[in-house]
N, C-alpha and C positions, 0 to 999 in steps of 0.2 A: 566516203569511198572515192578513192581518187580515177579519174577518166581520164584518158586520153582523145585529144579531139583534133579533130583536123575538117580544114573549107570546104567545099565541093558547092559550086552553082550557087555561091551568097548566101549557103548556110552550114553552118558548125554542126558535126556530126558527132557524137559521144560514144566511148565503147569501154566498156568495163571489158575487168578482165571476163567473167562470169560469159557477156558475148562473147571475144573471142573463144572460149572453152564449146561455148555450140557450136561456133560455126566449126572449131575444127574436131570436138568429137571426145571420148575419152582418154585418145591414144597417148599422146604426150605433152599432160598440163606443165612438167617443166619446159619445155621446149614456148609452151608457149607465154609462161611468164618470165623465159627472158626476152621475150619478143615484146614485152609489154614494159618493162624494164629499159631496155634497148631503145624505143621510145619516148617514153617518160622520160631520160635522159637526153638523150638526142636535144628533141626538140626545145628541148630547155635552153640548151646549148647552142642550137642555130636561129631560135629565134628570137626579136626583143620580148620583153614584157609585155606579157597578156596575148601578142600576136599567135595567133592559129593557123599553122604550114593548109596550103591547098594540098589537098590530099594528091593529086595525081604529079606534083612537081617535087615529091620527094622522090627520091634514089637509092639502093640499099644494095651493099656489095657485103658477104660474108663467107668464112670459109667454116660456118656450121651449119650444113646440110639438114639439121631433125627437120620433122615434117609442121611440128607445135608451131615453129617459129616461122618457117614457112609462111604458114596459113593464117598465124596473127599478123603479121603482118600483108599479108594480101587484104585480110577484111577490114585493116585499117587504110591501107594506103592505094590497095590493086596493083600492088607495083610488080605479083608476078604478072597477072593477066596484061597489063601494060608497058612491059619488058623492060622493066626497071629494075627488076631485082636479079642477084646474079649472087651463084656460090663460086668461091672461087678459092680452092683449097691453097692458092699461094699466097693468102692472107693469114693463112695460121703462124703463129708464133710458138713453133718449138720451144724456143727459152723460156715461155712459162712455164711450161709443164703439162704432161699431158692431160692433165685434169679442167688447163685453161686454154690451151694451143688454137683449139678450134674455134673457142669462145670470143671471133675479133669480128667489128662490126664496123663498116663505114658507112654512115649516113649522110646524105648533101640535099642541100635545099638552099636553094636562093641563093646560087652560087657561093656556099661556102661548104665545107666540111666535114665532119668530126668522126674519128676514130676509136671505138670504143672497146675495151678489154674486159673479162671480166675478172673482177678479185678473190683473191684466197677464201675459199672456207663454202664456199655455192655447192659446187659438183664434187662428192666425195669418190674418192678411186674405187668404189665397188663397183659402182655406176658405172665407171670407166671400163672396168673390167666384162661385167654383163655386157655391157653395151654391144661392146667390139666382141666378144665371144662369138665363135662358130657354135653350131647344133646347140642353142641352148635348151634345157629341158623346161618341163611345167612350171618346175619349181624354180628355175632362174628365171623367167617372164615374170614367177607372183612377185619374185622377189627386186626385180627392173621396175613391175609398175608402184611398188612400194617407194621405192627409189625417186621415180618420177613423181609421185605425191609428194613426197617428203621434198623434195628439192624445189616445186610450187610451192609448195606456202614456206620453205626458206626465204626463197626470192621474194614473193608477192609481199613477204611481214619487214622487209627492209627499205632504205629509203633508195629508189634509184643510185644516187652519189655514194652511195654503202657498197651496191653490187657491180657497177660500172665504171671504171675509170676512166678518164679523158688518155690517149696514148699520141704519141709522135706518129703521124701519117706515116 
């Protein structure tokens, strides 16, 4: 099972995906396995070998507002409740597509860094569709949260460097 860990007070703190899914609930396990993804990457990326980021000295700037990603991220890093983190929709990248536009993520630690994309084939355009839909009915929520499952364990079954590209700041 692969964790994510990060420092706090001289010691290393582990969170499965399965944690984040408590803390934030049943509403949006995709949202929150790219938040876990998003990470797993990251950190790979900003830090040396073996090294474990201090949880409250990461940073996290993105222009995908879901709440999954959100809230994994807070119970990883606190970086909402310690006003680190920040949506900020002029970070989307039209030229993807709408399917990836929103899907961009910067993360910084220890003064460097990385800007992360997500790549072809994660978020299918029904999803896109539901998502953004005014007045959806019963049957487009069964069928949003089918969407959101199915897009969790897309994500979760991949390897970070499969779902997340490194991108030009």
């Amino acid at each position: 099972m692969t964790l994510i860990e990060v420092r706090e007070l001289g010691r290393t703190i582990a969170y499965s995906f399965e944690d984040m899914m408590k803390y934030h609930g049943p509403g949006s396990p995709g949202g929150v396995a790219h938040a876990f993804k998003v990470m797993e990457r990251a950190f790979a990326l900003l830090t040396a070998d073996g090294e474990v980021p201090a949880r409250r000295e990461i940073v996290l700037r993105t222009s995908f507002g879901g709440p999954g990603a959100r809230d994994g991220f807070e119970l990883v890093t606190r970086a909402v409740s310690g006003e680190r983190y920040t949506v900020d929709r002029s970070l989307a990248r039209p030229e993807l597509g709408r399917e990836r536009e929103r899907f961009v993520f910067e993360v910084s630690y220890g003064g460097r860094s990385v800007t992360l994309v997500l790549r072809d084939g994660y978020v299918p355009p029904e999803f896109i569709d539901l998502a953004r839909k005014d007045g959806r009915s019963a049957a487009d929520d069964a069928r949003l949260d089918e969407l959101k499952a199915e897009m969790a364990e897309r994500v979760m079954g991949a390897d970070a460097a499969d779902v997340y590209d490194r991108a030009e700041a």
